[in-house]
N, C-alpha and C positions, 0 to 999 in steps of 0.2 A: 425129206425136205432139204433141199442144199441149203448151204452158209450165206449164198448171195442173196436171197428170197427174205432173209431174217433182219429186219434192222437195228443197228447197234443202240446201245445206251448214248452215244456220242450226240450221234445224228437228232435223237430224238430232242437230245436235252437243248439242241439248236432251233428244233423247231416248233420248240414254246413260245407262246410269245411270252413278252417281256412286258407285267402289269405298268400302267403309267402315269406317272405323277400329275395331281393335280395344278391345273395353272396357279390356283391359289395359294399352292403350298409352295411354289418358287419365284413367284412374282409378289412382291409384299407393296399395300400401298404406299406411295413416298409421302405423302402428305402425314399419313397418321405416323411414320417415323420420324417424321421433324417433329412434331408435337411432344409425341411421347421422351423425345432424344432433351427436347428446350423443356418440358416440363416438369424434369424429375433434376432439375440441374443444381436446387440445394443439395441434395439426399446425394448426387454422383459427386459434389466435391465434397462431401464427408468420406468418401470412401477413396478419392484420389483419384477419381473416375475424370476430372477435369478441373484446371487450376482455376482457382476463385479470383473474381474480380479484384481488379488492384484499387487500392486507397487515393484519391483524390488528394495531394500534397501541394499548396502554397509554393510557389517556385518564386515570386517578384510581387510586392506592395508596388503599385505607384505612387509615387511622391506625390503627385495629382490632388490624389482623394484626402492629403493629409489636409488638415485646416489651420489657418495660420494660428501660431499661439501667441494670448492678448496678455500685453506684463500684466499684474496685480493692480499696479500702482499706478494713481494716476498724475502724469506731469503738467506741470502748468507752463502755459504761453507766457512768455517771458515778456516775449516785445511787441510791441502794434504804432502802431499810428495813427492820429487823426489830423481831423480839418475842421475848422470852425466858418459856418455859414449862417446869414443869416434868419433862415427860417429852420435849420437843420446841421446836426454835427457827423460827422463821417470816419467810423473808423475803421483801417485795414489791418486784418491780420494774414500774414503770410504760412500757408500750412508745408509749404516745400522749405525743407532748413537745409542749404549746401548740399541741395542734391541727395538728401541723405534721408528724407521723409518726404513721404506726398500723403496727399490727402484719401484715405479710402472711400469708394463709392456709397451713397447713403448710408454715410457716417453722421453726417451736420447735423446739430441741434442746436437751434438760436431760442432762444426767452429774453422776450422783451417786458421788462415792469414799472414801473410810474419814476423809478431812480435807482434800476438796476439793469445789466445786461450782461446775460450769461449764453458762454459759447463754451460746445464743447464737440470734439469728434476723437475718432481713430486713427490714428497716423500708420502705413505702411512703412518700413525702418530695414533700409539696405543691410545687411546683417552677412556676414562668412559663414555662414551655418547652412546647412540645407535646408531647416525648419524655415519658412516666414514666417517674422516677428511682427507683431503691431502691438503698438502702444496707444494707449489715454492719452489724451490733450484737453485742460479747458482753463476758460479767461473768463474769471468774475469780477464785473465794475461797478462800484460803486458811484452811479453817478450826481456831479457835483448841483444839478439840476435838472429837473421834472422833464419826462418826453409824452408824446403823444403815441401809446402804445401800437393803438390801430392803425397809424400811418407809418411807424415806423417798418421797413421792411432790411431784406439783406439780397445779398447775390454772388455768385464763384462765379470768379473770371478764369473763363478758360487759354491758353495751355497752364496760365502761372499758378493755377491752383488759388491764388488770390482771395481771400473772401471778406468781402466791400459791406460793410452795414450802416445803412442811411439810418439816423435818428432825428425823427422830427421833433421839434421842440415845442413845448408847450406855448410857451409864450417867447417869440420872436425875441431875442436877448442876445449881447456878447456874451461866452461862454470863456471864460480864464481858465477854467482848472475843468479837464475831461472829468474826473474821481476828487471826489470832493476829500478832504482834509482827515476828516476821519471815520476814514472809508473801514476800519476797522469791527463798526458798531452793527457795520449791515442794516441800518433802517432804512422807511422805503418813504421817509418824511418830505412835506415839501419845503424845509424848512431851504432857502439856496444861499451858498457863498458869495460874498462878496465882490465886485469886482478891484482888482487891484494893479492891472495892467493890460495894455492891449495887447491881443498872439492874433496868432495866424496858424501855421501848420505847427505840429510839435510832435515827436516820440517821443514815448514813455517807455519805460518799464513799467510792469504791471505790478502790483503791491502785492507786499507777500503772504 
């Protein structure tokens, strides 16, 4: 037998075939590796396997959402004015003081009673602070004669902030004195003062 006739170890080991991998052994589905990759994502940042969510940190308050802060105390309306009419007395109080308070929206509160009248609101108060300030405002009168509760009405005049309260009177009378004498005693009596001179338009201060 010649040496050409015999085939080497070489040749043959060439012409093995070569077994072959499954497609499913080298193509993995993608879908089930997102899952499984986002699924286990506590357990891989215990291990350092992926950095943990960052903490949600306050960077900026808006002044916005703060609410203004209301003093304790509350001040009283120093000054007003009225008018004396025949069938009716008219007093105004002024809620803007030198540009330095205006009147906060659905603040007003008017009570009228047979020989009293009470007003009271919140004042908005131009302040160097960041915070807005507002304050108490109110005007208790004792008044010097009887009105007609249920006619009595009031009104703000707008831009002046103004607030105009018509008081009807009980019995058509000149009225001397808005706060009768001793307005101190707060009764709501219809006992009436005197008259002791003729007015017309008058401010007051309000009694203390």
């Amino acid at each position: 037998m010649s040496a050409e006739s015999l085939p080497s170890d070489e040749s043959e080991a060439h012409q093995q075939p070569q077994p072959q991998k499954k497609s499913t052994d080298i193509k993995k589905n993608p879908a089930n590796s997102y899952y499984y990759w986002h699924g286990h994502e506590k357990e891989r940042a215990k291990v350092g396997d992926v950095a943990p969510m960052p903490t949600p940190q306050l960077v900026k308050r808006s002044e916005a959402c703060e609410a203004p802060a209301i003093a304790a105390t509350t001040s009283l309306v120093t000054k007003y004015s009225w008018c004396d009419a025949e069938n009716a007395v008219t007093v105004y109080v002024d809620t803007k003081v030198e540009g330095q308070e205006s009147l906060a929206d659905g603040t007003l509160q008017v009570e009228f009673k047979k020989r009293t009248l009470s007003l009271s609101y919140v004042a908005n108060v131009v302040s160097s602070k960041a915070t807005p300030l507002q304050r108490k405002k109110q005007l208790l009168l004792h008044l010097s004669k009887s009105i007609n509760v249920d006619k009595s009405e009031y009104k703000v005049k707008e831009p002046s902030g103004q607030v105009v309260l018509r008081l009807v009177k009980e019995k058509p009378s000149k009225w001397w004195e808005l706060v009768k004498k001793n307005a101190g005693s707060g009764d709501d009596s219809e006992e009436d003062s005197e008259a002791a001179e003729e007015g017309g338009v008058s401010q007051n201060d309000a009694p203390a």
